[in-house]
Backbone as CSV, one residue per row, in Angstrom:
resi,resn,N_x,N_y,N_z,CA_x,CA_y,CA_z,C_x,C_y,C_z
1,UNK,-82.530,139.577,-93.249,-81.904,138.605,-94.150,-80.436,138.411,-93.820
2,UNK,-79.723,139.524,-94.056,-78.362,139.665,-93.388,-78.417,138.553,-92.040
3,UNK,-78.981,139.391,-91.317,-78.829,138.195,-89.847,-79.384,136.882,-89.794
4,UNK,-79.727,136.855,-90.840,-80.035,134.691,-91.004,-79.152,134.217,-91.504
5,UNK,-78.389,135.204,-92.655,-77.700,134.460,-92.744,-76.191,134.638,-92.374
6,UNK,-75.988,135.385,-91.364,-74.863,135.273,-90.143,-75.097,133.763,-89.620
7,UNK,-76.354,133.938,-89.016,-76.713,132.790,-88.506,-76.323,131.418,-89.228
8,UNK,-76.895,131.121,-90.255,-76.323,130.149,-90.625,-74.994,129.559,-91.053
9,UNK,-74.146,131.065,-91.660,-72.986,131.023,-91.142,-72.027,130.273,-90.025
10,UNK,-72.631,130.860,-88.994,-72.163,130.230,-87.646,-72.483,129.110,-87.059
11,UNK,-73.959,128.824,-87.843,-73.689,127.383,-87.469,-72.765,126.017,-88.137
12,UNK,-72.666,126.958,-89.735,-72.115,125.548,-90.422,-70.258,125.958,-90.245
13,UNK,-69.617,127.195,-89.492,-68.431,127.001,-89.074,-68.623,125.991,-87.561
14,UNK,-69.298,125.928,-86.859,-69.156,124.813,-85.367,-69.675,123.767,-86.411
15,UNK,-70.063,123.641,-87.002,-70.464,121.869,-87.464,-68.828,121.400,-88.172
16,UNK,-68.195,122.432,-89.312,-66.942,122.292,-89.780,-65.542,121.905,-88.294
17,UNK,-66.306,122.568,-86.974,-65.151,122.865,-86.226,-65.229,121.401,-85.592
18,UNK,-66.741,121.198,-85.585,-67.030,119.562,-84.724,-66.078,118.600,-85.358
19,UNK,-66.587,118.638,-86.902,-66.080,117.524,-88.008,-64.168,117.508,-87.577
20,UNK,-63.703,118.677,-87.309,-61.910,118.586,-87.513,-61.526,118.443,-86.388
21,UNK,-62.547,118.280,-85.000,-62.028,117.988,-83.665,-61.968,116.405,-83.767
22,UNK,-63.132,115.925,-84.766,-63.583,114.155,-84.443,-62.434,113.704,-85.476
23,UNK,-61.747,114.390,-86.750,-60.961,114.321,-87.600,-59.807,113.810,-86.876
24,UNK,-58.971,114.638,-85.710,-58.224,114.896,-84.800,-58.111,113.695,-84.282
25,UNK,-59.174,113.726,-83.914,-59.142,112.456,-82.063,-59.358,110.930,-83.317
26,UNK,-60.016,110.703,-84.702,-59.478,109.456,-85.618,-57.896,109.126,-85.829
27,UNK,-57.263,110.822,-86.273,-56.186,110.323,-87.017,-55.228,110.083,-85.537
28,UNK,-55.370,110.398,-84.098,-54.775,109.797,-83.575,-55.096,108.447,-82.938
29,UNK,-56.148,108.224,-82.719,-56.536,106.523,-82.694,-55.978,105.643,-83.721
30,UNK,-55.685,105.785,-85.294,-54.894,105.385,-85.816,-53.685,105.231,-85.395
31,UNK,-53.222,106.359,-85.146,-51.628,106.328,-84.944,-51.484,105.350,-84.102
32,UNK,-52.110,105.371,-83.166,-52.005,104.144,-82.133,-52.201,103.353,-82.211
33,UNK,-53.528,102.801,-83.637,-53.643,101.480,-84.257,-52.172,100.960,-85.084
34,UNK,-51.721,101.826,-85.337,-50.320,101.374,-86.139,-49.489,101.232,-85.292
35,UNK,-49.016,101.836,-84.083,-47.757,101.428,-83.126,-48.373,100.109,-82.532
36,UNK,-49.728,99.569,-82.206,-50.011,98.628,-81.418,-49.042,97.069,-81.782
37,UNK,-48.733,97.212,-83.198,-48.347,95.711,-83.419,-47.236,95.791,-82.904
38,UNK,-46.012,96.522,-82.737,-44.794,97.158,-81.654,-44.846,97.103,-80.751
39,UNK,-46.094,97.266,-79.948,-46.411,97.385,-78.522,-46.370,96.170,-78.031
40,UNK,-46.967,95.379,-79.238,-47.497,93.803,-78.965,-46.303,92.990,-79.239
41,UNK,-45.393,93.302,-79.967,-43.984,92.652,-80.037,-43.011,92.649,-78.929
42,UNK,-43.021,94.127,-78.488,-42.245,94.546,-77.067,-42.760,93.743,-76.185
43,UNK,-44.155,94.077,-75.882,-44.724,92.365,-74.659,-44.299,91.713,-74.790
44,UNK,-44.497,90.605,-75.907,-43.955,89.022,-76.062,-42.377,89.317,-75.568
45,UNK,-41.465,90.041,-76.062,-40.199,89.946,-75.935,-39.613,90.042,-74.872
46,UNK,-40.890,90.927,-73.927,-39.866,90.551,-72.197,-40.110,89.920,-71.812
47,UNK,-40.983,88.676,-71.366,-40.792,87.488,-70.810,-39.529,86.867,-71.581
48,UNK,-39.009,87.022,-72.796,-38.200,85.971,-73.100,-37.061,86.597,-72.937
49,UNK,-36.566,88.018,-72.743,-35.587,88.361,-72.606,-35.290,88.297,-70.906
50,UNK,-36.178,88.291,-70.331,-36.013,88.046,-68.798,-35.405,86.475,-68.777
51,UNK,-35.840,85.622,-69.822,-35.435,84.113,-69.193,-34.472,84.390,-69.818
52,UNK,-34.046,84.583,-70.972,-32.671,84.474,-71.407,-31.776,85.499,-70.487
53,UNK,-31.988,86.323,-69.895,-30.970,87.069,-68.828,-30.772,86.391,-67.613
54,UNK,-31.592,85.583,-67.314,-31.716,84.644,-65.888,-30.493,83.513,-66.197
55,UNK,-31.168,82.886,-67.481,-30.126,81.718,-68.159,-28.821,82.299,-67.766
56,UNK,-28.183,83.289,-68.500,-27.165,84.366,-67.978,-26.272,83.968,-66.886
57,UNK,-27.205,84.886,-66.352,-26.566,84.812,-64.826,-26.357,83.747,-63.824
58,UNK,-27.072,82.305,-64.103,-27.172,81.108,-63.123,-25.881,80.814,-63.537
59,UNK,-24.802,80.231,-62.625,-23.894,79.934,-62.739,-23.742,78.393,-63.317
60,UNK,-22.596,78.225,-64.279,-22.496,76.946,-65.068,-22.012,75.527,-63.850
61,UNK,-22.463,74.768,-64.094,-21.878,73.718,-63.093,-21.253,72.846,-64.063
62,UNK,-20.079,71.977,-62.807,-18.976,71.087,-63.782,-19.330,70.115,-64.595
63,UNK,-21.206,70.111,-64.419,-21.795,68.849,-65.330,-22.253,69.660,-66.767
64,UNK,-22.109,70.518,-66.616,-22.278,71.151,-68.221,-21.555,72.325,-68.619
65,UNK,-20.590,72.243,-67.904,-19.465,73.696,-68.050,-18.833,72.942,-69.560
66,UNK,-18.990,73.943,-70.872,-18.500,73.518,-72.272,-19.421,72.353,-72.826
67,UNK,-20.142,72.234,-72.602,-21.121,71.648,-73.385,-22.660,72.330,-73.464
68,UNK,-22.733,72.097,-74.760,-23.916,72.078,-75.338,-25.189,71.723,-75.261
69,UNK,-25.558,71.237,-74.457,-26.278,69.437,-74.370,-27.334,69.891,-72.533
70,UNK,-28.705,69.511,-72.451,-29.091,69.618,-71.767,-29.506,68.655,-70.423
71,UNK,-28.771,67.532,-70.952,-28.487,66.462,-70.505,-27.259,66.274,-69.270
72,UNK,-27.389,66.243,-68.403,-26.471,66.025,-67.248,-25.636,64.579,-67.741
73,UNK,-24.131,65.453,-67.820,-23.388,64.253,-67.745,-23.017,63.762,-66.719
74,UNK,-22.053,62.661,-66.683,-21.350,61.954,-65.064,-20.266,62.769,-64.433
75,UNK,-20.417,63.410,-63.420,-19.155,64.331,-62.774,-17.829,63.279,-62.479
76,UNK,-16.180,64.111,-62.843,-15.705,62.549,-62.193,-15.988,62.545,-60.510
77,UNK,-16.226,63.323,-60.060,-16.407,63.083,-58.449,-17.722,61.695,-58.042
78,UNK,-18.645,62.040,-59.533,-19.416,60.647,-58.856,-18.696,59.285,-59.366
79,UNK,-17.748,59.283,-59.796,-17.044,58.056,-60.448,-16.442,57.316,-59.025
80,UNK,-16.069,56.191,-59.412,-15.350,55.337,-58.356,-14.280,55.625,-58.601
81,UNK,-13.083,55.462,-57.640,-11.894,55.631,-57.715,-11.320,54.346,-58.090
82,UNK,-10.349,53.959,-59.188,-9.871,53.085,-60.008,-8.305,53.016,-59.961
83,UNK,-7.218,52.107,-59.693,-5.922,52.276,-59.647,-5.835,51.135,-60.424
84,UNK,-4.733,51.605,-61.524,-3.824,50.707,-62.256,-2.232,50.435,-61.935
85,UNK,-1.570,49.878,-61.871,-0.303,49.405,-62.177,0.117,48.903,-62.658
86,UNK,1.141,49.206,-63.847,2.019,49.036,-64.552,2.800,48.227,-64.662
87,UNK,3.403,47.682,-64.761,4.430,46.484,-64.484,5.781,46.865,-65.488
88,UNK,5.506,47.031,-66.335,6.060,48.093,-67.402,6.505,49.409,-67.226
89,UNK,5.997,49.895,-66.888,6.626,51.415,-66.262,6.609,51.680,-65.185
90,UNK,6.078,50.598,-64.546,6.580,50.362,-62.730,5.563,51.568,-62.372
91,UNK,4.401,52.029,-62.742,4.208,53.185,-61.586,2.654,52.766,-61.979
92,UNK,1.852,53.177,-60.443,0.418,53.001,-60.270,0.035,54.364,-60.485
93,UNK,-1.529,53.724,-60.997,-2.243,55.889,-61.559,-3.378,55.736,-60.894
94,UNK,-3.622,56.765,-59.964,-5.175,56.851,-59.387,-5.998,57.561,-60.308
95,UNK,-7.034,57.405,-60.995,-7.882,57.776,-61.683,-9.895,58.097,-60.905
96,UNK,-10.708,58.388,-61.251,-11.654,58.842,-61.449,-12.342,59.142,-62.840
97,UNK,-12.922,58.079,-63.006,-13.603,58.542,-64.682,-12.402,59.241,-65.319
98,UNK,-12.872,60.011,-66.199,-11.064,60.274,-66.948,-10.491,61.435,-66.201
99,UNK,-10.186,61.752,-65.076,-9.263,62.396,-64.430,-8.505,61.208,-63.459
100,UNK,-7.312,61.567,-64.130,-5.925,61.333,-63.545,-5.333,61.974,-61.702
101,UNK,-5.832,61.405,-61.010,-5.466,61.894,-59.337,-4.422,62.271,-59.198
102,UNK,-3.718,61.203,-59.151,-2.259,61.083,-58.873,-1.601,59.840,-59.460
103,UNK,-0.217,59.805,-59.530,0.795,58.616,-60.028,1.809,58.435,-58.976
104,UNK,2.136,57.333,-59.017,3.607,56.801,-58.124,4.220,55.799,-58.735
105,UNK,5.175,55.769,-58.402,6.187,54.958,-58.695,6.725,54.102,-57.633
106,UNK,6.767,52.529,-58.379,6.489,51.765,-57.765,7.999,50.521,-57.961
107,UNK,7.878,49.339,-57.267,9.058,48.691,-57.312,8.180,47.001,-57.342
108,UNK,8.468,46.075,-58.575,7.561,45.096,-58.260,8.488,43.679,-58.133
109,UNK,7.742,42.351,-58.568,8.329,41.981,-58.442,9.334,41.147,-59.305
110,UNK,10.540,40.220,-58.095,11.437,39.753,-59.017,11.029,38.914,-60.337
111,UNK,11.524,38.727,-61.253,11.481,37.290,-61.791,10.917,35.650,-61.163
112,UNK,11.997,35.419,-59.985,11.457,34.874,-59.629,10.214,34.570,-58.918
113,UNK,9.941,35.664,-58.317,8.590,36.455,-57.168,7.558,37.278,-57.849
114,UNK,7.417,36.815,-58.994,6.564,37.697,-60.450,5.589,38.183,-59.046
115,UNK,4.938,39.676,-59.827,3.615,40.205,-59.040,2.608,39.466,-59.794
116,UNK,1.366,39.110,-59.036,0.450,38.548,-60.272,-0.274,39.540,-60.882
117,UNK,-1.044,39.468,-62.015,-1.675,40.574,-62.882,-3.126,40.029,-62.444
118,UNK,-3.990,41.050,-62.891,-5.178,40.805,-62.934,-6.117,41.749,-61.835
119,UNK,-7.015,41.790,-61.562,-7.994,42.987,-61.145,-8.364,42.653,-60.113
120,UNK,-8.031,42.875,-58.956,-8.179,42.882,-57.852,-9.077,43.562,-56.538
121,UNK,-9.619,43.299,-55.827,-10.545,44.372,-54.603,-9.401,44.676,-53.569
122,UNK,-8.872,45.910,-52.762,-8.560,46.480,-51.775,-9.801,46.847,-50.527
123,UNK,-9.887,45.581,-49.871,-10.890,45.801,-48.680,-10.109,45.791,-47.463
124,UNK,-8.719,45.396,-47.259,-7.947,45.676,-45.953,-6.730,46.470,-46.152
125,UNK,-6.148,47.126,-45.047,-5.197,47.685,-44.920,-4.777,48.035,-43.574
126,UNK,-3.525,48.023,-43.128,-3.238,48.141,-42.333,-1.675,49.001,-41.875
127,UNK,-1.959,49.913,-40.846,-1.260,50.986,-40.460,0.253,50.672,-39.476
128,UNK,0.950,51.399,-39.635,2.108,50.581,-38.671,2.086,49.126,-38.584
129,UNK,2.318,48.392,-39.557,2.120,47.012,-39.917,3.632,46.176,-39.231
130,UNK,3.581,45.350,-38.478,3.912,44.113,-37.826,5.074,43.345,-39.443
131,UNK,6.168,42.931,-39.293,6.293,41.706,-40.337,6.847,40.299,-39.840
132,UNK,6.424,39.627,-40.527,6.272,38.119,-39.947,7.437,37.365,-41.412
133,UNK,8.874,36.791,-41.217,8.903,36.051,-42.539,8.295,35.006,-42.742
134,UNK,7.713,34.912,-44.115,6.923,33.934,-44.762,7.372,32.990,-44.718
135,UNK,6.358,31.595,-43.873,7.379,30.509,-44.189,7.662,29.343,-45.176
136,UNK,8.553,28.969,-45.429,9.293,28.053,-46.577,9.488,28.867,-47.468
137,UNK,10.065,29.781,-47.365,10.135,31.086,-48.446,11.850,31.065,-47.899
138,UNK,12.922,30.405,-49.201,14.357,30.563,-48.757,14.925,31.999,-48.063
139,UNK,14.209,32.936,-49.301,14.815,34.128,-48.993,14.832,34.955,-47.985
140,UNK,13.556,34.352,-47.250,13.577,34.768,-45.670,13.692,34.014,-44.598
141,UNK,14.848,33.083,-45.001,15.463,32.165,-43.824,16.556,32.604,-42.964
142,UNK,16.313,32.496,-41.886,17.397,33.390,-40.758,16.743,34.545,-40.352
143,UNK,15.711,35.144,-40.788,15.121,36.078,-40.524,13.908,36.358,-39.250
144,UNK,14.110,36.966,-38.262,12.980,37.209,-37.622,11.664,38.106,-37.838
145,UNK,11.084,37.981,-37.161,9.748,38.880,-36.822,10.392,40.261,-36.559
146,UNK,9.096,41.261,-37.087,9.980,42.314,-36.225,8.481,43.412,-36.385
147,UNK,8.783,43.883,-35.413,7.264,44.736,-34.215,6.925,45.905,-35.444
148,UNK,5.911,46.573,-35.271,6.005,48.058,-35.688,6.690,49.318,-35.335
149,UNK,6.806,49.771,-36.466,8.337,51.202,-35.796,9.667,50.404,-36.075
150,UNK,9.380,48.659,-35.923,11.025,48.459,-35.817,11.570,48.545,-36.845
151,UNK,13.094,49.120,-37.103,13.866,49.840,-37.975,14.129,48.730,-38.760
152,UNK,14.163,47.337,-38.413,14.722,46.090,-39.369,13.420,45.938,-40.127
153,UNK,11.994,46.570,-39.670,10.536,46.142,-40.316,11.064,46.781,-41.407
154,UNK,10.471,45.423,-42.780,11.110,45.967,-44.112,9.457,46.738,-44.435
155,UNK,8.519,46.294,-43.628,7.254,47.171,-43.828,6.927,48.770,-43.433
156,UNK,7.083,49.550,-44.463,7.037,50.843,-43.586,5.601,51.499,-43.924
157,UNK,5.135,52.049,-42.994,4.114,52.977,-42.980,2.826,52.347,-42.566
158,UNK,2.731,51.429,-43.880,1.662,50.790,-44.233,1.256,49.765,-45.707
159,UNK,0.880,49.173,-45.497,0.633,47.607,-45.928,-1.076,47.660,-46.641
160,UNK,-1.012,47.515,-47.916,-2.721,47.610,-48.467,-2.888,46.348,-49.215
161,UNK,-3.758,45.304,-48.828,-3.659,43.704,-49.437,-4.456,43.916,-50.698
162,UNK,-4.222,43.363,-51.807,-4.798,43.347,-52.750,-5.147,42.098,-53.133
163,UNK,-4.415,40.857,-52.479,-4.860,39.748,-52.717,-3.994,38.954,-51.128
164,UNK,-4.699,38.902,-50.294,-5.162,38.664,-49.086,-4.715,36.830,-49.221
165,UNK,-3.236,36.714,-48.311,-2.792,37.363,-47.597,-1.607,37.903,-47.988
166,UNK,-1.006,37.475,-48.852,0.322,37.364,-49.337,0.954,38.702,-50.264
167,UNK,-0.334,39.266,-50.972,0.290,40.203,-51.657,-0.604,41.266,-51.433
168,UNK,0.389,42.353,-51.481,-0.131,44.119,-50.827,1.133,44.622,-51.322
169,UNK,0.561,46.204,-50.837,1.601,47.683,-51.322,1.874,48.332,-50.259
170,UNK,2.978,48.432,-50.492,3.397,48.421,-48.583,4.803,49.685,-48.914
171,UNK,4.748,50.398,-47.800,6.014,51.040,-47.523,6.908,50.866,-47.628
172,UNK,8.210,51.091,-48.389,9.982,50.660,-48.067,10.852,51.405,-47.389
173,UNK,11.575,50.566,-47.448,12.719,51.942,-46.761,14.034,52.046,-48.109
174,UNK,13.986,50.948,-48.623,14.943,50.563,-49.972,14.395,51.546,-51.071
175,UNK,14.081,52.821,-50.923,13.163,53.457,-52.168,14.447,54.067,-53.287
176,UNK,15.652,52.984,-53.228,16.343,53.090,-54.284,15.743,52.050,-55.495
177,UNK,15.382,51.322,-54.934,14.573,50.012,-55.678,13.142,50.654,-56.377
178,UNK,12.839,51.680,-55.994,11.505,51.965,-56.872,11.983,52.070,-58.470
179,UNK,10.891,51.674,-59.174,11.081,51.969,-60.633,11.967,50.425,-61.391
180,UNK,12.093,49.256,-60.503,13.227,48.306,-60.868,12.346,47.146,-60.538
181,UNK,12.630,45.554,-60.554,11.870,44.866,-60.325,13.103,44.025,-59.025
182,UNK,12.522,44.086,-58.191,13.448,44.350,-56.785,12.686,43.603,-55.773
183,UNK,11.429,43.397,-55.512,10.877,42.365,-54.402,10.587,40.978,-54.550
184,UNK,9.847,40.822,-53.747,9.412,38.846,-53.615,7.650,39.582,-53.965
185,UNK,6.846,40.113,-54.962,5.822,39.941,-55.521,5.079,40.821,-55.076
186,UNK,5.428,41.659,-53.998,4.624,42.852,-53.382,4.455,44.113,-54.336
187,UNK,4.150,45.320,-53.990,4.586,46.838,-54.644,4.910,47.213,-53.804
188,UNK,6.001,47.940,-53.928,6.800,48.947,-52.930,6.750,49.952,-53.356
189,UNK,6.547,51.098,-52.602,6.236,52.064,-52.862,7.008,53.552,-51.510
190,UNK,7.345,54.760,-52.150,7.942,55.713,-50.756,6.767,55.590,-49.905
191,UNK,7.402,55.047,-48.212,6.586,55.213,-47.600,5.720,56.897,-47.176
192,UNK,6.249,58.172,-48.213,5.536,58.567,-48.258,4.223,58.784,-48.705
193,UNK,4.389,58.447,-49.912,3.513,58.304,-51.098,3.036,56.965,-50.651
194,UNK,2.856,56.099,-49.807,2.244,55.221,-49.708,1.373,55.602,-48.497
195,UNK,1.491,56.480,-48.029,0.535,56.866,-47.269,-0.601,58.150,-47.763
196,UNK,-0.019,58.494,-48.574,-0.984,59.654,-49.175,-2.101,58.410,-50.366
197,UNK,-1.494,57.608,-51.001,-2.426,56.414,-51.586,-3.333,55.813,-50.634
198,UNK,-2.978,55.309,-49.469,-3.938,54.700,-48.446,-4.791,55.599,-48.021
199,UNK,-4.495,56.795,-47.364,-5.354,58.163,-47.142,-6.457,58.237,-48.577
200,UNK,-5.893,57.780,-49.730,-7.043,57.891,-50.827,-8.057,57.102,-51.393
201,UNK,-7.274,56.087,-50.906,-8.376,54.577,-50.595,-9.440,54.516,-49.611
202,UNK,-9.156,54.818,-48.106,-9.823,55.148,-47.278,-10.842,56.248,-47.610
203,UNK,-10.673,57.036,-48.083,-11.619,58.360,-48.278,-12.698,58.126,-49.224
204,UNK,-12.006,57.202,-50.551,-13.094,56.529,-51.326,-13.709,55.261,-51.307
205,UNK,-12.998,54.715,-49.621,-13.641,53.422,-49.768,-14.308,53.273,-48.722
206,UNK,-14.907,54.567,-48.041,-15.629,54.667,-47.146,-15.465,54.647,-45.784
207,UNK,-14.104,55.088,-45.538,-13.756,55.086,-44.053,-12.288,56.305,-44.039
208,UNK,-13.257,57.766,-44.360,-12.239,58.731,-44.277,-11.940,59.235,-42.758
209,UNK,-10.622,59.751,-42.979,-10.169,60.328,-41.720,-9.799,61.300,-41.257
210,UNK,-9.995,63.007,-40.425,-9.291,63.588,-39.811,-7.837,63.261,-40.069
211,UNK,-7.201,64.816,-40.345,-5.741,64.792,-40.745,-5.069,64.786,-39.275
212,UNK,-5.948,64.858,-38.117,-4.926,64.779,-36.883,-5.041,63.397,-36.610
213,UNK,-6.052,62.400,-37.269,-6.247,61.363,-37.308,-4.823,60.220,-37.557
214,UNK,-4.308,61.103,-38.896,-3.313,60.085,-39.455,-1.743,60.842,-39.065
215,UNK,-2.160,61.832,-38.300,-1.046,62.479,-37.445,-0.339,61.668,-36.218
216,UNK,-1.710,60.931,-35.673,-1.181,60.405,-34.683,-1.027,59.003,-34.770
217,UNK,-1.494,58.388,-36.370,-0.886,56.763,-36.245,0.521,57.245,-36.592
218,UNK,1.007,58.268,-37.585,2.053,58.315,-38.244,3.119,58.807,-36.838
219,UNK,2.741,59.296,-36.048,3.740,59.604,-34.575,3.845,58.389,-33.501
220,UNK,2.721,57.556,-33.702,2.436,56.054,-32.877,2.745,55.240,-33.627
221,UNK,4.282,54.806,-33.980,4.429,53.935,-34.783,4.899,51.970,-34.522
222,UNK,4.560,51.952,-33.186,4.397,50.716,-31.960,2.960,50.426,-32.325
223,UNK,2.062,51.284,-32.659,0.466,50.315,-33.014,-0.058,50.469,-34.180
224,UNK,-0.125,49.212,-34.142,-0.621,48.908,-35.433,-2.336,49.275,-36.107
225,UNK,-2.776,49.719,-36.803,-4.000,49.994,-36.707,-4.766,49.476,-38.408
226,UNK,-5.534,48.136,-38.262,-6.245,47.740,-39.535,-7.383,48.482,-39.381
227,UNK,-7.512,48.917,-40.741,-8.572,49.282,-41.973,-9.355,48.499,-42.885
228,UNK,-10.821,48.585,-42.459,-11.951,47.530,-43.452,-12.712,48.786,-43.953
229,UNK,-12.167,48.922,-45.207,-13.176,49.210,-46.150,-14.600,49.004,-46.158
230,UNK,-15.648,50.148,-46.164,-17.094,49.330,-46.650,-17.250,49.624,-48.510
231,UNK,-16.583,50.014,-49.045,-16.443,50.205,-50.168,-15.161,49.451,-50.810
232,UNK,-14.945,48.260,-51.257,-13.840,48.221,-52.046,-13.366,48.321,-52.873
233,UNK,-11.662,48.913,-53.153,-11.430,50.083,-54.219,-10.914,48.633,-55.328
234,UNK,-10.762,49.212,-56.674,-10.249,47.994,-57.543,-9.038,48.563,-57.933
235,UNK,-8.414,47.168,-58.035,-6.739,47.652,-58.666,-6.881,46.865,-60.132
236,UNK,-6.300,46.920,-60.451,-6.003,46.368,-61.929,-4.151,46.429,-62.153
237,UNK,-3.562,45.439,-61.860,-2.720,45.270,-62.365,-2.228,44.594,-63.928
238,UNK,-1.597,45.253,-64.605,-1.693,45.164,-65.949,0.580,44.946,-66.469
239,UNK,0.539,44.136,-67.336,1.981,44.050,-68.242,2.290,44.929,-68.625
């Protein structure tokens, strides 16, 4: 009797021991049923934290550097290049969409020799420019011709027509006269700065040049060298 019921004893401690091993291996399948929705959050979240770290790191370009907006705006580099002059404050502004290039100061004309206003194309120009006096024009009576380079040429540098043939922006040597109304209807301008303007016309009007390029008209000042635009730049002269 004793030993039956050892026996049964021992069997219903392994049935108790079965029950708290399968007890065991539930309450941790739970546990893991409860971290899973965590597990499943952490997934979703690295694909999006990978794109938002990528976003990051791609570098901003000048079409959306400070803005908001996923929309590509207009760079000024794709803008046309635009020159105004003043008549009023005597000085021309190179622009690009709203950046400001550069400004000069300019010399226009007399009273009698008004500059005309109005919006104009720059399709010629010309380098070490030739001058011829205009004829039936009093103020250049007695006056000769005179070559390129020559020191009496009241044309220096260079000559840019804006209204073909008569009126252009041309080099002086009188650059006490800038800022005053001092010519017969032209713009005068330092024949330095009138060459760094033509160099900027050319570049945006489709016929740029090598800087040893304009090294050697500016040292060859006996030849003359015209410029045709395939792009022409606009002026806008304004009161």
């Amino acid at each position: 009797m004793a030993d039956y019921l050892k026996s049964q004893w021992n069997g219903i401690c392994n049935h108790m021991s079965r029950i708290r091993t399968q007890l065991c291996d539930l309450d941790r399948k739970m546990t893991n049923i409860r971290k899973l929705p965590g597990l499943l959050f952490l997934l979703a979240a690295v694909p999006l934290s990978s794109c938002a770290h990528a976003q990051i790191e791609l570098p901003r370009t000048a079409v959306t550097a400070g803005k908001d907006t996923g929309i590509a705006q207009p760079m000024a580099a794709d803008a046309p290049l635009e020159l105004t002059a003043n008549l009023s404050s005597r000085m021309i502004v190179a622009r690009r969409g709203d950046s400001t290039l550069a400004t000069y100061a300019i010399s226009i004309g007399q009273d009698r020799y008004p500059t005309p206003r109005g919006t104009f194309r720059i399709r010629t120009m010309i380098w070490n420019p030739s001058w011829r006096p205009p004829p039936n024009s009093a103020w250049a009576k007695g006056k000769t011709a005179k070559g390129p380079g020559d020191p009496g040429n009241p044309m220096k540098v260079v000559k840019i027509f804006f209204q073909e043939p008569d009126y252009y922006i041309h080099g002086t040597g009188d650059v006490e006269s800038l800022g005053s109304a001092a010519s017969h209807g032209c713009l005068r301008m330092d024949p330095e700065e009138v060459a760094d303007l033509a160099k900027l016309i050319m570049e945006h009007g489709g016929q740029p040049r090598e800087e040893n390029w304009f090294w050697r008209i500016l040292h060859s000042r006996r030849e003359e060298k015209p410029i045709y635009l395939d792009n022409p730049v606009w002026l806008t002269i304004t009161s």
